[in-house]
N, C-alpha and C positions, 0 to 999 in steps of 0.2 A: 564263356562263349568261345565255342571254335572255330577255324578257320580251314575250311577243306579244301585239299587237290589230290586229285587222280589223274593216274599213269594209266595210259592205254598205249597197243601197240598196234600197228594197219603198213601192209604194203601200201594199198591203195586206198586214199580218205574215201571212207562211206559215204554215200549222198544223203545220209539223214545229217541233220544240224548236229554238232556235237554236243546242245543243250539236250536234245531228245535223245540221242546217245547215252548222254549220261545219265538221264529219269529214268530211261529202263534198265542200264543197269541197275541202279539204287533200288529198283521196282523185282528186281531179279527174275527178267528177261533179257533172253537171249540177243544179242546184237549181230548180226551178219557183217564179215569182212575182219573183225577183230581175232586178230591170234592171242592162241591161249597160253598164258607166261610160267615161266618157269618159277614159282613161287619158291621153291627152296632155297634155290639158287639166286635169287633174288634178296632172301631173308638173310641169306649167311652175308651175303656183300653188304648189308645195310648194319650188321651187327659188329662188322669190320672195320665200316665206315666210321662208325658212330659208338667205337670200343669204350672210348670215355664215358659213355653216357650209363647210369645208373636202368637195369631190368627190371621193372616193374612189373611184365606178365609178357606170356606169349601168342595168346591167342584172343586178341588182335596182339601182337607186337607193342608195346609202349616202355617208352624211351622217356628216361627223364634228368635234365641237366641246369641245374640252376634254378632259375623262374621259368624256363621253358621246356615244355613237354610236348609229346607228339604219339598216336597210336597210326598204328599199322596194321590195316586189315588185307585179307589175300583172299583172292577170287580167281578162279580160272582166264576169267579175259580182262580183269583191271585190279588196281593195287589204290585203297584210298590210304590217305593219312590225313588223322584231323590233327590240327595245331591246337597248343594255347599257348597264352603269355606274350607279352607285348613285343619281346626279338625276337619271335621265330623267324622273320624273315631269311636271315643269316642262314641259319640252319635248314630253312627250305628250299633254299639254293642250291645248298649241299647235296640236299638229297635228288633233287632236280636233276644234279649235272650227275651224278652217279647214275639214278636210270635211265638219262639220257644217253650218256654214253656208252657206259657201260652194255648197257641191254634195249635200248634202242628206241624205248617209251617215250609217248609224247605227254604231255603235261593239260591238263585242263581244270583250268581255277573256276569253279561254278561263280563264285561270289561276284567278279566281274565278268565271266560269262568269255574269258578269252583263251585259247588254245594255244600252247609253246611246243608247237614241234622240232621235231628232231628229223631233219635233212643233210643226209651224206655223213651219216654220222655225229655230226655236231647239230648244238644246243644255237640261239641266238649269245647265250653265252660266252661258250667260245671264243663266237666271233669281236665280241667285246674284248673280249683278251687281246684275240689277236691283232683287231686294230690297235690298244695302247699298246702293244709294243712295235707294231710300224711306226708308232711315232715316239717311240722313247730312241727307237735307232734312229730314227730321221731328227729329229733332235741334236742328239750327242755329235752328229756328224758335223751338225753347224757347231756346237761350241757350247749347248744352251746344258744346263745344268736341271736334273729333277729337284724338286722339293718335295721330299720322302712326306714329310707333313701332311699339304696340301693336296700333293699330285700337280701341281702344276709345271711348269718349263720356266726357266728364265736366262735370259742373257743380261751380262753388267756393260759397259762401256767405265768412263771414268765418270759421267754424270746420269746416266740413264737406266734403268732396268729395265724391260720389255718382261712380263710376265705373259705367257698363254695358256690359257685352260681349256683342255678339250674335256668334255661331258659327253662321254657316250651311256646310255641308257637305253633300256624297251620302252616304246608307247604301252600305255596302259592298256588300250583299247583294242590291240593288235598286234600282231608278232612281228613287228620292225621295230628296227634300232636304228637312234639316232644319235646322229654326231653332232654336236655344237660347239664350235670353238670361240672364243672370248680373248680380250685383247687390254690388255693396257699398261701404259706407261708413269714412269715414277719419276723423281727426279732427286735422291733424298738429300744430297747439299744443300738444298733449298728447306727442309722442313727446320733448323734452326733458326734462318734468317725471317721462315715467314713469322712463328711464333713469337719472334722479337718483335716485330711488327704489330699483329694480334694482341699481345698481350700473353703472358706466362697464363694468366687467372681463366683464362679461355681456350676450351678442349679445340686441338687440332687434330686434323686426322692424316696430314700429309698431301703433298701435293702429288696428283694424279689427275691423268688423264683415260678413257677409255677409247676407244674406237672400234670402227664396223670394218666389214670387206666392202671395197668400194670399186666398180669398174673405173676403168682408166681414165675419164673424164672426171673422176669422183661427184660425180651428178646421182648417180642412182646407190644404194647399198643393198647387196645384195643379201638375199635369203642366207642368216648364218646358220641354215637347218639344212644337215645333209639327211638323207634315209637309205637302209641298209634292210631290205626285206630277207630275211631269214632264207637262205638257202643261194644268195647272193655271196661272189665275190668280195671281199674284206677287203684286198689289197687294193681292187676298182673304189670304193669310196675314201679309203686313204688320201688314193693318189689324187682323186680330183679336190679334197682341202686341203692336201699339200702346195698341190698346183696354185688355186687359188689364195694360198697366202705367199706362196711365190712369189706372184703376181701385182698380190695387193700391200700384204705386210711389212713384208721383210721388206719393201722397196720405202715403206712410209718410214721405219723405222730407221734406213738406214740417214734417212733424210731428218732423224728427228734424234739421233742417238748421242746428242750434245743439248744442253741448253739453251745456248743463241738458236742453234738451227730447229729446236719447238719451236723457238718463242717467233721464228720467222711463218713457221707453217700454220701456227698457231692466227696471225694475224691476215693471212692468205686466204682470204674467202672461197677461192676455189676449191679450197678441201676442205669438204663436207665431212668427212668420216670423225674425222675427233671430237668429242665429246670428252671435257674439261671438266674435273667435278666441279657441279655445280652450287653447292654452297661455298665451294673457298675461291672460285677462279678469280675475283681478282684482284686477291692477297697475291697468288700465283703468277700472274701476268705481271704483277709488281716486283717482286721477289724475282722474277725470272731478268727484267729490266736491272735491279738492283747489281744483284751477282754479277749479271756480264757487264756491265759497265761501270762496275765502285760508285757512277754516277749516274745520275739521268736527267735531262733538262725538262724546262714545262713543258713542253710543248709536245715532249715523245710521253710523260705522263698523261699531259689531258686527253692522249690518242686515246691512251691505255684504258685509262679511267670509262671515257664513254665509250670503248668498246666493248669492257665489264657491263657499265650500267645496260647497254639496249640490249644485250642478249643475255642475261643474267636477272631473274626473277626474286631473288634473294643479295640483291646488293646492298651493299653498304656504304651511304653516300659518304659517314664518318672517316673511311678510308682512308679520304684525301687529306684529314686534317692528322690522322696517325702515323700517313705515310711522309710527309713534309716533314712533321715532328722526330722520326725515323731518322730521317735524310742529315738533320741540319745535328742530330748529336752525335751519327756517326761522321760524318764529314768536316766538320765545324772545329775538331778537338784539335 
């Protein structure tokens, strides 16, 4: 089964639908407003592109590498290539941003029926680029380290990591890009002492927390979905998630970038934005007691415990009797 996209090229979008656009091409009728491409020129850059790829035939064009193959047919006013094999994606990107930039073709995926144009030159692509690396600079500046890995940011303190994941991607349904950034906190001096606690014999996964962007009240959480409609400014939706973890983040974080000072904001009702994992939080609000204080009296316990148990759907009333047991052999010796 294959997977088709065609490149067409227009000053000005035609006022037919690009679904009926593309039926008549495929119908081999003519379409008004479409210019006619330079197919040679076109062929030689894609033979360029795609030098690795084993020649299979010319007419259509088919390319073949790996499990993944593609032909390429040419027409005077559009250029289709059908895909197979389960990664073409990768390599349809490829070829996306080549006739996007290069030669100025806009993209139209019949299968979900969506259009990726090419304005001012650039792809939505691009502009994906270009955002991560507004914030791989805006990053570095602060201190935060990439993880080549992941892609994610993170800052250490002596007790805290701050990790932040921006996600930018296309809607599927529509030629905008969107930014979503994501947020959360680690604590890892703690993931020894909780698993003492726990029990060795039972998987831990670390103590963490998440959180949202929050107005300054931290009453509301705002929408962590930016959009970036294709032919838009990059640097304008940067800067307003920058701004707004300005705002909101970096201010929580600095207030949270030690132990004691979670485990204060942590019991602080008014800040609604943290979200403590919730199978372990409170192994974690004990462990976090524990560490700062070598001790802890009952009574800052039983705080603890029932403010585990009423907001925590997966508690564990056992706790109390492992955490006491805990207490009285490391302290007792």
């Amino acid at each position: 089964m294959s997977y088709d996209l065609t490149f067409i090229k227009y000053d000005k979008k035609p006022r037919m639908a690009v679904s009926k656009i593309y039926v008549a091409l495929m119908d081999g009728k003519d379409v008004p407003g479409l210019e006619e491409l330079p197919g040679d020129e076109i062929k030689r850059a894609i033979l360029e592109s795609f030098s690795e790829w084993k020649i299979n035939g010319e007419k259509p064009l088919d390319l073949e590498k790996d499990d993944v193959s593609f032909q390429v047919e040419f027409e005077s006013a559009y250029i289709r290539s059908d895909w197979y094999g389960r990664q073409f994606r990768v390599y349809a990107t490829r070829l996306r941003q080549l006739l996007g930039t290069r030669f100025g073709l806009h993209m139209y995926d019949s299968q979900s029926d969506v259009l990726r144009e090419v304005i001012g030159g650039k792809t939505a692509l691009n502009r994906i680029t270009e955002i991560r690396e507004l914030f791989k600079q805006k990053f570095e500046g602060l201190g935060y380290k990439l993880n080549q890995r992941f892609g994610d940011f993170e800052r250490e303190t002596d007790d805290a990591v701050l990790t932040v994941q921006i996600d930018i991607y296309e809607q599927n349904k529509s030629d905008v890009v969107t930014v979503r950034p994501t947020f959360k906190m680690s604590y890892p001096k703690l993931d020894a002492l909780a698993n003492e606690i726990r029990g060795k014999e039972i998987p831990y996964y670390g103590a963490t927390a998440s959180f949202a962007i929050t107005d300054a009240s931290n009453k509301f959480i705002k929408d962590p979905f930016y959009t970036l409609k294709n032919g838009a400014d990059s640097a304008v939706v940067a800067e307003q998630v920058w701004k707004d973890m300005e705002e909101y983040v970096f201010t929580l974080f600095a207030k949270a970038d030690s132990i004691q000072k979670y485990e204060n904001i942590f019991l602080d009702r008014n800040v609604k934005s943290v979200r403590p994992n919730v199978a372990y939080r409170e192994y974690y609000l004990i462990a976090m007691a524990l560490l700062n204080r070598g001790m802890i009296d009952d009574k800052t316990l039983t705080k603890l415990l029932a403010k585990a148990e009423k907001v925590d759907d997966g508690f564990d009333p056992a706790c109390v009797d492992r955490i006491r047991r805990h207490m009285m052999k490391r302290f007792t010796k």
